[in-house]
N, C-alpha and C positions, 0 to 999 in steps of 0.2 A: 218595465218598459220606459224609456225615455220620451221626454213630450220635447216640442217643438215650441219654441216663445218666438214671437214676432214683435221687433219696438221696432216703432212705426213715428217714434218722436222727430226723427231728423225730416221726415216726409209727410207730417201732419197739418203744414200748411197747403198742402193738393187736394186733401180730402179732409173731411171732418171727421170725428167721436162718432157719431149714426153710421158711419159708411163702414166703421171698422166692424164696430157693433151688429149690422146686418150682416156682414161677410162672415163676422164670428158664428153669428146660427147655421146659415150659410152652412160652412164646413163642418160644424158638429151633426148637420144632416147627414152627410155625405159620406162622415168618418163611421157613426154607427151604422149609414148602409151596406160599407163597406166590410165593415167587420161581421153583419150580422149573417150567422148562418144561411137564415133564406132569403140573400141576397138576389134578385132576378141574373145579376152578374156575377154569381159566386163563381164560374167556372174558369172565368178570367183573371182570378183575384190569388191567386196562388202565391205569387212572390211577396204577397201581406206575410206569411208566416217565417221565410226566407230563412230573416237573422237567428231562427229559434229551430226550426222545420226542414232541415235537408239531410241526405245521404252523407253520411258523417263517409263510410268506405268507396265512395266514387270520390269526392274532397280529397282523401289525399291519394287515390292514384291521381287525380289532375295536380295534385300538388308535386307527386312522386315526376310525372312527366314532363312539368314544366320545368324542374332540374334539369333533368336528364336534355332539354330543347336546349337551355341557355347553355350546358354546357359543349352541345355540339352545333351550334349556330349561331350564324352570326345577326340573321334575318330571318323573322320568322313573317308569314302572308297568312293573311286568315282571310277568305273569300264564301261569301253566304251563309254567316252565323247572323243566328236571331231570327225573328219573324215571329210571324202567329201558328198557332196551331192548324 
């Protein structure tokens, strides 16, 4: 898994060393809530697994059909993708 670094040098005259420091606990909360199985929010948290975790055979029919769009369109409209469950 890849990690995420934050330098915060060019922007450390705003806030201090403590400030970085609290936010770092901060998100190492938040990152093992997120990850841990009995998360109260587990059932929201689905797209955590994403990059590792998907229908390999619906992938490439969307991949098979986004061909097939560019090759016969010039404009494609997407109206009411996404939301919540």
């Amino acid at each position: 898994m890849a990690h995420i670094t934050f330098d915060y040098s060019k922007a450390s005259g705003h806030f201090g060393h403590y400030k970085v420091s609290f936010l770092e606990h901060s998100v190492q909360s938040i990152h093992n809530q997120m990850h841990s199985e009995t998360s109260e929010h587990n059932n929201y948290l689905g797209w955590i697994d994403l990059p590792e975790m998907y229908e390999r055979e619906e992938f490439e029919h969307i991949k098979k059909t986004a061909i097939r769009i560019r090759e016969n369109s010039d404009i494609l409209v997407v109206v009411g993708i996404g939301g919540s469950t």
